[in-house]
N, C-alpha and C positions, 0 to 999 in steps of 0.2 A: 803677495809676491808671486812672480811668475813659475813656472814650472822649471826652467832653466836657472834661474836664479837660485832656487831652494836646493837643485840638484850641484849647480855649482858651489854654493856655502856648504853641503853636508860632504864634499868630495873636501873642500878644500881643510874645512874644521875635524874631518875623518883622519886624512894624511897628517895632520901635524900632530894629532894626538889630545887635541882638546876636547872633540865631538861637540854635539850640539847641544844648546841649551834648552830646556822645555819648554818655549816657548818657538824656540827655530825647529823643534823635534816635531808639533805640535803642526806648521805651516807643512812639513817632510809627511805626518802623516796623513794631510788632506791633497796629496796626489792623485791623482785619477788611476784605476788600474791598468786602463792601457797604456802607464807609466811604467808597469814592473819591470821590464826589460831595461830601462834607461838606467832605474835604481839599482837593478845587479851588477850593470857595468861600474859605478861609484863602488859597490861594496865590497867587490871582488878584487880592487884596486887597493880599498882599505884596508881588506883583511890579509889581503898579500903583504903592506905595506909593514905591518904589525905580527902579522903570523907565520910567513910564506908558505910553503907548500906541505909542512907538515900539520898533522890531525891529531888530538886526543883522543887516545879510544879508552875508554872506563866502561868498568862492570860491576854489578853491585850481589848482594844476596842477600835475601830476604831471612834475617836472623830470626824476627819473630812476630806473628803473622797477627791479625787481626786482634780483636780485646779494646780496643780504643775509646778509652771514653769523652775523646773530643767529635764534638759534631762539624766539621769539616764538608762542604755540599758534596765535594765532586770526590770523596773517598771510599770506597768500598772494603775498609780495616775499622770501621767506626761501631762502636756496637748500638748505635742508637737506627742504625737502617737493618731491613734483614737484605745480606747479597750475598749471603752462600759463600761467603769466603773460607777460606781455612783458615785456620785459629791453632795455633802450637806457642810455648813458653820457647826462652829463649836456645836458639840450637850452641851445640857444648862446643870447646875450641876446636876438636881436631875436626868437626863438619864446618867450621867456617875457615879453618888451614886448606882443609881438603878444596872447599870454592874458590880458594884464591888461585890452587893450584890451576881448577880448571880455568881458569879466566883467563891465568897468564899463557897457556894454552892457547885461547882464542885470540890471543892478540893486543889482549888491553894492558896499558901499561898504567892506569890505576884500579884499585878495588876496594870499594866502599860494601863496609857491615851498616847494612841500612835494620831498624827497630822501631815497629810500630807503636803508638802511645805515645801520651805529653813528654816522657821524658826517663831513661834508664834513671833509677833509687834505689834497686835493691841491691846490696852489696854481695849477693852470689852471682847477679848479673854482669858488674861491673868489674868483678875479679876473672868471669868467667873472660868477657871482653880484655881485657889486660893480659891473659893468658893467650888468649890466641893471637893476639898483637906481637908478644914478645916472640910465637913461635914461628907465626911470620914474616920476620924483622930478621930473623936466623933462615928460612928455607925460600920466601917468595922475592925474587928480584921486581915487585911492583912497588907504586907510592901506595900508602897504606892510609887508607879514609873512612870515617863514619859518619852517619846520620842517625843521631841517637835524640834528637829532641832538644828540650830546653833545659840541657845542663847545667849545675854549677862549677864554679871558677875550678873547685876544689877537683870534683869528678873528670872533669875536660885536663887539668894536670896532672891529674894521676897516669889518662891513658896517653898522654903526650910524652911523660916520664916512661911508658910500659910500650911506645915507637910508634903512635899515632902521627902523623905527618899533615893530613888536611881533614877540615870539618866540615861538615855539608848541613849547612841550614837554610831551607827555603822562606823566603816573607810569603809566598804563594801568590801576591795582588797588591796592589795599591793601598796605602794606608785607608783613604776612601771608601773602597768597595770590601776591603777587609769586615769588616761585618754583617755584609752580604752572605760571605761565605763561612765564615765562623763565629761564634759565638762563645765558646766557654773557656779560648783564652784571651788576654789582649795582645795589641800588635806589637806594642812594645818588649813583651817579652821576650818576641821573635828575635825583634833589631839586636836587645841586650846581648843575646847568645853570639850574636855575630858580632858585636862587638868585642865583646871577653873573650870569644878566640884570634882577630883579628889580634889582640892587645897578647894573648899568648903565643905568638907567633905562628900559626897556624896559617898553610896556605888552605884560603876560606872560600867555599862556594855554596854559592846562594843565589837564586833566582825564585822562580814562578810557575805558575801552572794558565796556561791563558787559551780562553773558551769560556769560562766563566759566566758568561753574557758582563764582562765589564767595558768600559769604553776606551778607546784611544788614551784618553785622561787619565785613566786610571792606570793604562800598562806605564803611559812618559812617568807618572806620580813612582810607578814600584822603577824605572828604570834611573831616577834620580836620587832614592834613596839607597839607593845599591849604589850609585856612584859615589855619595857624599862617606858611605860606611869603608870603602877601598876596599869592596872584594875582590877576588884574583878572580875568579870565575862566576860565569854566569850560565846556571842549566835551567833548560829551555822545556818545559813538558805542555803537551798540546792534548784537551779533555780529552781523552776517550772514556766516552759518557757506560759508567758503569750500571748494571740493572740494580733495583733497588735504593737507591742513592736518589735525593731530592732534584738532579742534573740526568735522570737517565735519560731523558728525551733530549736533550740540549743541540742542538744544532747551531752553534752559533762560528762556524769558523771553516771558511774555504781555504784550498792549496795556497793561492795564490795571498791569499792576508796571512797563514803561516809564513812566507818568506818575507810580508813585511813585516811582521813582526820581528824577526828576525835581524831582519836591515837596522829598522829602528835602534835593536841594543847596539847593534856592533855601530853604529855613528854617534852614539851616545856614551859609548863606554870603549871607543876601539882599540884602545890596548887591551883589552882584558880578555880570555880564555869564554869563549862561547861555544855552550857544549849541549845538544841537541837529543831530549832523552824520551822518556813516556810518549807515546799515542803520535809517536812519527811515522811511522808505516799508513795509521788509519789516515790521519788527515792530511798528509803529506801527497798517498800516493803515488802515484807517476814522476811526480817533480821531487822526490826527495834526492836526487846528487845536487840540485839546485840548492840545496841549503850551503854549501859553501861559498857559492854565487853570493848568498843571500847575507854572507856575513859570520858562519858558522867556522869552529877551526876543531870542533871534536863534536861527537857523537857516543852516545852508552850503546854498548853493544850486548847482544846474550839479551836473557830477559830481565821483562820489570819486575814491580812489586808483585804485583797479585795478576797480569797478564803476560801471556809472552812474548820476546821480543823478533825479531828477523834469524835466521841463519846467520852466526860472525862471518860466517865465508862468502856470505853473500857481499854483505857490507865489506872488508877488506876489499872483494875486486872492485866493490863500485870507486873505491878509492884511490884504488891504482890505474882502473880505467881513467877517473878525473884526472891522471897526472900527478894526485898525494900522494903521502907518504905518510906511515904512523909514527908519530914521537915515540923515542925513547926516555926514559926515567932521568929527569931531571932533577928536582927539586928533592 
């Protein structure tokens, strides 16, 4: 199919709300790059059409830092690489009270307790989690989110009863290329957790990590099964290649294929919340206001896990300069 053709089907299947299918996503991502400008004008139409001119801004904290005994390529929390990470047990409620405090501070109007490892089990852990939920469910006016791993039914109820609100579980890649990149769980474990909170009522986000060296095939594969599972949100983290890590040389991702990438979820998935997080400054660049262009409708601000993020003040004005605006607390 021609270039005008592809761009007019992804405009036209973007606005109604159906997006493409993997095989019309597949023809959308053999565009030439001196197509990107065409494709932001399509996406920026899309995302308006679906999001308009409001931004998620979320902010996370690093509960509890490396010990990981998953091999993960592109992680630097894993104990099977040496990268000089910091490593601490889980921080107590009134330091993850105290982070939300700062968050809502800088602007975000969600805050996710992110915890490294397969999956919180220890019951000091998950009462300590339960406490600082309840205590800011009483002081922080934000949505209140975790990324605690591959929980059961039971544990994910408990903190949804103690004021938990969304779950953040990544597939990270393509069912496909998933063993590329990990090995010592399967991928289905991943799916399961997003399902059981989707089924618990949980507004659920879930996306990927893309730089990997995976293929086109492999991002449409992770971008249809996030469609088929109904998550609400999709965050977006682009490698920054950690030292010690199997990936620290990886080079595999310019500016301009982060915003198609970009493009791609938001006409594949356009209703749904595209939220822009890790190794955006590195590989982004110059063009990162272009992520809204590109399909984006939030961004994590403050820092990452284990690297740090922009100035929040920075990002708010680039936001206000585009003409956004940052959501208020919905859900």
């Amino acid at each position: 199919m021609k270039k005008d053709g592809i761009l007019k089907k992804a405009l036209e299947k973007g606005l109604s709300g159906e997006g493409l299918t993997a095989p019309e996503a597949l023809d959308f991502t053999g565009l030439p790059n001196d197509a990107l400008y065409e494709i932001l004008a399509v996406t920026e139409r899309v995302r308006r059409e679906h999001k308009g001119v409001e931004v998620n801004l979320c902010s996370i904290v690093n509960a509890k830092s490396g010990l990981c005994k998953e091999d993960c390529s592109f992680c630097s929390q894993s104990v099977q690489y040496n990268t000089g990470v910091s490593e601490y047990p889980m921080a107590g409620p009134g330091k993850l009270v105290e982070a939300a405090r700062a968050a809502e501070a800088d602007g975000a109007r969600e805050f996710s307790i992110v915890t490294s490892g397969t999956k919180v089990e220890k019951e000091r852990d998950v009462a300590t989690l339960a406490a600082a939920l309840r205590e800011m469910k009483g002081s922080v006016g934000m949505e209140r989110c975790a990324s605690l791993g591959i929980l059961t039914r039971e544990v994910l109820t408990r903190l949804k009863s103690s004021g938990l609100e969304s779950y953040h579980h990544n597939l990270e890649t393509g069912r496909s290329f998933f063993p590329k990149v990990c090995t010592t769980h399967e991928y289905d474990d991943d799916v399961e957790v997003v399902r059981v909170a989707k089924e618990l009522g949980f507004y659920v986000c879930s996306g990927g990590i893309f730089g990997l060296g995976e293929a086109w095939e492999d991002r449409i594969e992770l971008a249809s099964t996030l469609k088929e599972l109904g998550v609400d949100s999709i965050p977006v983290n682009f490698l920054n290649p950690r030292p010690g890590t199997p990936l620290e040389s990886a080079k595999n991702l310019t500016p301009a294929e982060c915003l198609k990438i970009i493009a791609l979820l938001r006409l594949m998935a356009p209703k749904k919340d595209i939220v822009i997080c890790g190794g955006r400054s590195v590989n982004l660049r110059d063009l990162q206001p272009l992520i809204f262009a590109a399909g984006a409708n939030g961004m994590m601000i403050g820092n990452y896990l284990t690297t740090p993020g922009r100035d929040p003040g920075e990002d708010r004005r680039m936001i206000a300069d585009l003409g956004l605006k940052p959501r208020g607390h919905s859900h």
